[in-house]
C-alpha positions in Angstrom: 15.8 1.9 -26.3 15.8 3.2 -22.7 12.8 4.4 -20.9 12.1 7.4 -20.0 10.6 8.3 -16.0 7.7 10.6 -16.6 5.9 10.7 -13.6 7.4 9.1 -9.9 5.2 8.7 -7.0 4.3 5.6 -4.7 1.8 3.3 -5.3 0.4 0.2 -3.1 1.3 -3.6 -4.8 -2.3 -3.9 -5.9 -2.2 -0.7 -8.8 1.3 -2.7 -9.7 -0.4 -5.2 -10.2 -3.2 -3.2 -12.3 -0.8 -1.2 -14.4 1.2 -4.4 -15.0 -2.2 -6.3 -16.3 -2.8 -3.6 -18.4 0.0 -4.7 -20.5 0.1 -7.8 -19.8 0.8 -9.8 -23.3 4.1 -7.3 -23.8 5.7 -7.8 -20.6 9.5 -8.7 -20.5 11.2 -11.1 -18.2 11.8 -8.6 -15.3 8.1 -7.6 -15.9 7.0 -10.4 -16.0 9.0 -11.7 -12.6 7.2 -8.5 -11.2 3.8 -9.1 -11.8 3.9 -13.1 -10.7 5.4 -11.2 -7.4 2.6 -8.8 -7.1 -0.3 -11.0 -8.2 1.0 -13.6 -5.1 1.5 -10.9 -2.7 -1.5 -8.3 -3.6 -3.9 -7.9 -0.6 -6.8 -6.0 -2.0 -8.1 -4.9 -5.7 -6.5 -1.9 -7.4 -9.5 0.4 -6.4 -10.0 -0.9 -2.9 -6.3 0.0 -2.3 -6.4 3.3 -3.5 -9.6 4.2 -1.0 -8.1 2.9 2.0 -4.7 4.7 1.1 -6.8 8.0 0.9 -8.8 7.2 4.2 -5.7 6.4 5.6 -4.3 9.9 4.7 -7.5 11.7 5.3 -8.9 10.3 8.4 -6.0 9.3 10.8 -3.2 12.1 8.9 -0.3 9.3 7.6 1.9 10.4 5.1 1.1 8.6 1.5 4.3 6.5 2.1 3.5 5.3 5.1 -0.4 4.7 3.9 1.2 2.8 1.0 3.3 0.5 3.4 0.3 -0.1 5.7 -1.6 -0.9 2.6 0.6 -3.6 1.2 1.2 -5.4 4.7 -2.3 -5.0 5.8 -1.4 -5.3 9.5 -3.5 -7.4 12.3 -2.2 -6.3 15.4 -1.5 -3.0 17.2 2.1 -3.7 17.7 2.2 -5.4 14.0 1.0 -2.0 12.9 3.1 0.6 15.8 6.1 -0.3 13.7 5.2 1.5 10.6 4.8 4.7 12.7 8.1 4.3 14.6 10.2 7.1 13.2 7.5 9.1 12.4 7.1 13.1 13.4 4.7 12.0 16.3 6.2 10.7 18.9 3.6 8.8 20.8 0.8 7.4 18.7 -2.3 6.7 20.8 -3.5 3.1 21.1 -6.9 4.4 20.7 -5.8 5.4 17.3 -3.8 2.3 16.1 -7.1 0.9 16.9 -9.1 2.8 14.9 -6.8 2.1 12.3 -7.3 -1.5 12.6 -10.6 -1.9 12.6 -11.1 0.1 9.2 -8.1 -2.1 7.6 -10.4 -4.7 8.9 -13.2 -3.3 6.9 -11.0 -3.6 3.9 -9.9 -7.2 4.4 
């Protein structure tokens, strides 16, 4: 029987990996394939993603998408981290500010 999409929005590998365990015993093979990919490639618990996604939002103004990449990657270097704001409606991001960002990812690590 086909699914049907009730809700679409972006979410960080970690609450994958949450909803995914969830329902774990009834998983099918693509599920399944899924969740060993998240559980290797998860960075952070399902509710320490979600906080630094909204403090990513909140404090330093990045869209969710872009909160949501920086989540899952959990970058270690200011030019690591410049790339996911190449493209982005600011032009020139301070290096001040990528630093700021780092050092709260590195709270989260």
């Amino acid at each position: 029987m086909p699914r049907k999409i009730v809700d679409e929005s972006e979410i960080t590998v970690s609450e994958v990996k949450g909803a995914l365990e969830k329902s774990k015993k009834s998983l099918d093979e693509f599920q399944q394939r899924t969740y060993d990919y998240v559980k290797k490639f998860s960075k952070l618990g399902e509710d320490k993603a979600k906080e630094l996604v909204k403090a990513l939002i909140e404090q330093f103004d990045v869209e969710k998408t872009g909160a949501v990449q920086i989540v899952n990657c959990m970058p270690e270097s200011i030019e690591e981290l410049r790339g996911f704001f190449v493209g982005s409606k600011k032009k020139i991001i301070v290096t001040s500010k990528l630093e700021a960002v780092l050092k709260l990812l590195d709270s989260y690590r």
